[in-house]
C-alpha positions as CSV (number, residue, x, y, z in Angstrom):
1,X,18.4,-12.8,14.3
2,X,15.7,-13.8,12.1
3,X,16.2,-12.9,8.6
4,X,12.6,-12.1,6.2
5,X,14.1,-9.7,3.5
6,X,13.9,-12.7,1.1
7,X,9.6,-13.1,2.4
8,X,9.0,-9.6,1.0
9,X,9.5,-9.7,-2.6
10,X,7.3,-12.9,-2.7
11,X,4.7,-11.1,-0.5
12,X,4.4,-8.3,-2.8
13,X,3.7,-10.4,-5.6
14,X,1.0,-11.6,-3.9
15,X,-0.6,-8.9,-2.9
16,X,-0.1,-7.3,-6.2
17,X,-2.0,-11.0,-7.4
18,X,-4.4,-10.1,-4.8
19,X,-5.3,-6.7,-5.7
20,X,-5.4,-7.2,-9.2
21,X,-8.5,-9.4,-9.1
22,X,-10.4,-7.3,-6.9
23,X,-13.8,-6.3,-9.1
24,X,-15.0,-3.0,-8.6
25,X,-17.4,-3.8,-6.0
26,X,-14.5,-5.6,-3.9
27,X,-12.8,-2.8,-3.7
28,X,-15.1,-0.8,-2.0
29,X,-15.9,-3.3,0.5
30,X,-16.2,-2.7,4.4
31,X,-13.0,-3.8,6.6
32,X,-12.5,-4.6,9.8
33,X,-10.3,-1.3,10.1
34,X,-13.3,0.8,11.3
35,X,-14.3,3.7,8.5
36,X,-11.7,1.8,5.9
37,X,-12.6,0.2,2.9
38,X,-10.4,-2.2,1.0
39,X,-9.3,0.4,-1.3
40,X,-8.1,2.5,1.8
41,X,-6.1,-0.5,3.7
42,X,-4.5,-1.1,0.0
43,X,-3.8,2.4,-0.6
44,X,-2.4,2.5,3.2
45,X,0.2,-0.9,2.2
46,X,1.5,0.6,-0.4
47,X,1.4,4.3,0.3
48,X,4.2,2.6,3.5
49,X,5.8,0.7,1.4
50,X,6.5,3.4,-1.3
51,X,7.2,6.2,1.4
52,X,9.9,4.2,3.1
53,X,11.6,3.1,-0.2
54,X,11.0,7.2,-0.7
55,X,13.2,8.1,2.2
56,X,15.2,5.2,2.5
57,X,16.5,5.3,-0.7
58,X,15.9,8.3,-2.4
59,X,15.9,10.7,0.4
60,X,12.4,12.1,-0.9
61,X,10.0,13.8,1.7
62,X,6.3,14.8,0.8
63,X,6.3,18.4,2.9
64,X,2.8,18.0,3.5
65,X,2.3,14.0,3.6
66,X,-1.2,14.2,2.3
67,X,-2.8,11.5,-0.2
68,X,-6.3,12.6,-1.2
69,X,-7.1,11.0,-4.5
70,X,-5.3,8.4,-7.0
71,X,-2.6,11.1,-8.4
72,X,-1.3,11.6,-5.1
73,X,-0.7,8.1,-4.3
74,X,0.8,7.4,-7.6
């Protein structure tokens, strides 16, 4: 078995890096992801990463599973 728990803790930090120095204009840059901008494929990486620490840990469950503006996500 391959073992990569240790990778994510570093990889978050860089993407937290990463998206921290995105200007304005960056962040509503085109993707390769079709319709998504950066701010949507950023807001889809951590929208996963928060809902399975969510249910994983917590045992939370959004009923409706909707994120439509900043609040929600937060």
């Amino acid at each position: 078995m391959i073992h990569t728990l240790h990778l994510f803790e570093e990889l978050d930090a860089l993407l937290i890096e990463l998206l921290s120095s995105l200007t304005d204009e960056d962040w509503r840059r085109p993707t390769r992801a079709g319709a998504w901008d950066v701010r949507a494929v950023a807001g889809h990486l951590v929208d996963t990463a928060l809902r399975r620490l969510a249910l994983v840990r917590d045992g939370w469950r959004r009923e409706d599973g909707v994120i439509t503006s900043d609040a929600d996500l937060v």
